[in-house]
C-alpha positions as CSV (number, residue, x, y, z in Angstrom):
1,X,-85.7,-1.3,11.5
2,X,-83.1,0.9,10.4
3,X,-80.4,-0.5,8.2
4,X,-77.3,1.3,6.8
5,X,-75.5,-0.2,3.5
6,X,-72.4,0.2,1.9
7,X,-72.0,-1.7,-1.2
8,X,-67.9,-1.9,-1.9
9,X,-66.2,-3.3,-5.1
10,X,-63.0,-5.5,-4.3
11,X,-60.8,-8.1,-6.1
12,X,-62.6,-10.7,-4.5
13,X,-66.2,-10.1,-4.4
14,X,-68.4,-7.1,-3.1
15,X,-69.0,-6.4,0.6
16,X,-72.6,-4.8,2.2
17,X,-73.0,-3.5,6.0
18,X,-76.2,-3.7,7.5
19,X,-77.1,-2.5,10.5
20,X,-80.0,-3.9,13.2
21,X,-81.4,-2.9,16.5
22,X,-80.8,-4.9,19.4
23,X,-84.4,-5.9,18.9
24,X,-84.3,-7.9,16.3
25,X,-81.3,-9.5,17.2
26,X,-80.9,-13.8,18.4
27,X,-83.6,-14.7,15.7
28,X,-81.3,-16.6,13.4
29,X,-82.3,-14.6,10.8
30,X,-78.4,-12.8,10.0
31,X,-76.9,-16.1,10.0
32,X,-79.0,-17.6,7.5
33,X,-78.8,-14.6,5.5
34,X,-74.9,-14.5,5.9
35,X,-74.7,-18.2,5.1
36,X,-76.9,-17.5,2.0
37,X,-73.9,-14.3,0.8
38,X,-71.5,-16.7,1.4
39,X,-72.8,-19.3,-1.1
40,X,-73.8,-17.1,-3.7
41,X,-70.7,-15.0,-3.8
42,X,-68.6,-19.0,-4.7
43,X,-71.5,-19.4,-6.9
44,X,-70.3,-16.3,-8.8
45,X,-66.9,-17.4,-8.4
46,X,-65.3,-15.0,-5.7
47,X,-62.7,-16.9,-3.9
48,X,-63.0,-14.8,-0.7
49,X,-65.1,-11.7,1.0
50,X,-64.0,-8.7,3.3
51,X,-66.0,-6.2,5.6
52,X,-65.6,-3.3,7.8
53,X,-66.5,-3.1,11.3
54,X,-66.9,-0.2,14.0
55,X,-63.8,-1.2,16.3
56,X,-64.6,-2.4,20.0
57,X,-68.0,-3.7,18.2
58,X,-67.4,-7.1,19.9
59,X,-70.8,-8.5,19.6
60,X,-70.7,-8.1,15.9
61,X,-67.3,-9.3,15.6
62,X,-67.7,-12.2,17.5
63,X,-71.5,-12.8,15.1
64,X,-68.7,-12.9,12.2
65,X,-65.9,-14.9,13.8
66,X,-68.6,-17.5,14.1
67,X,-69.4,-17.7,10.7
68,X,-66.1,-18.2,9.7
69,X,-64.6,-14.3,9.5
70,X,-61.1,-13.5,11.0
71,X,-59.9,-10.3,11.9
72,X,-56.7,-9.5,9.1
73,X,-55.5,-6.5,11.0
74,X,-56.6,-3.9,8.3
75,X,-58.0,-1.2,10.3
76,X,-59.3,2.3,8.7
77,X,-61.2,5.8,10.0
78,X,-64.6,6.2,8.3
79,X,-66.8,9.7,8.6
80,X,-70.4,9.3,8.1
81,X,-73.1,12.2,8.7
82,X,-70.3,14.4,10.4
83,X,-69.2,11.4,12.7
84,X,-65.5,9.5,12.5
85,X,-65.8,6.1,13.6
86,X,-63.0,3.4,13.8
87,X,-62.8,0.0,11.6
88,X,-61.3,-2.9,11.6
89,X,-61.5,-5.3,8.4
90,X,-62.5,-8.7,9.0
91,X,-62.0,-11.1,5.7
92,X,-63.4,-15.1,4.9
93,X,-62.5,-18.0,1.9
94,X,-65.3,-18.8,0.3
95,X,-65.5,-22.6,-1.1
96,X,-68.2,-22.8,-3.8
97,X,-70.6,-25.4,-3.1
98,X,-70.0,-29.4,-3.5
99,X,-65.9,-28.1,-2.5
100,X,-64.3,-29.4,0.3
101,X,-63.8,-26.9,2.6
C-alpha cells in the first residue's frame, strides 16, 4: 500500500489525506475508518472538518459525499514532487455523539 498524508491545522479540527490503490478498495474498511474521524474529532469538540481533493477525482468525491461531505466550492493548486495537481475542498458538521444530528 502506498499512502500519502497531509496533516493540516484549521479552525475547526485537523484534516489527513490518504491515499489507496484500487486494490484495496470496496472492503468497507475507509468508511469505518472515516466514520471513526468523524466521531472522535466531536469527541474533541470540533464542530466541523474540511479536506482537499485532486479535482475530477469523482470516485473519491462521491466516497465523501456519502459520508456526509459536500463540495464548498474552495478550490486550490497544490505541487507535490515537481507535479501541480488541482483541488477542490470538500467540508462536513460534525455532531458529537448522543446529539441529534
Amino acid at each position: 500500500m502506498r499512502t500519502r498524508h497531509r496533516a493540516e491545522q484549521r479552525p475547526d479540527g485537523p484534516a489527513l489525506r490518504a491515499l489507496r490503490r484500487p486494490p484495496r478498495w470496496d472492503r468497507g474498511h475507509g468508511g469505518a475508518l472515516l466514520r471513526r474521524v468523524h466521531e472522535l474529532l466531536a469527541v474533541d469538540g470540533h464542530a466541523g472538518a474540511m479536506l482537499w481533493l485532486a479535482a475530477g477525482n469523482e470516485r473519491s468525491i462521491g466516497f465523501y459525499a456519502h459520508h456526509g461531505w459536500v463540495l464548498d466550492g474552495a478550490t486550490q493548486r497544490e505541487e507535490v514532487a515537481g507535479a501541480t495537481f488541482d483541488e477542490v475542498r470538500m467540508v462536513r458538521p460534525l455532531v458529537a455523539q448522543g446529539s441529534a444530528d
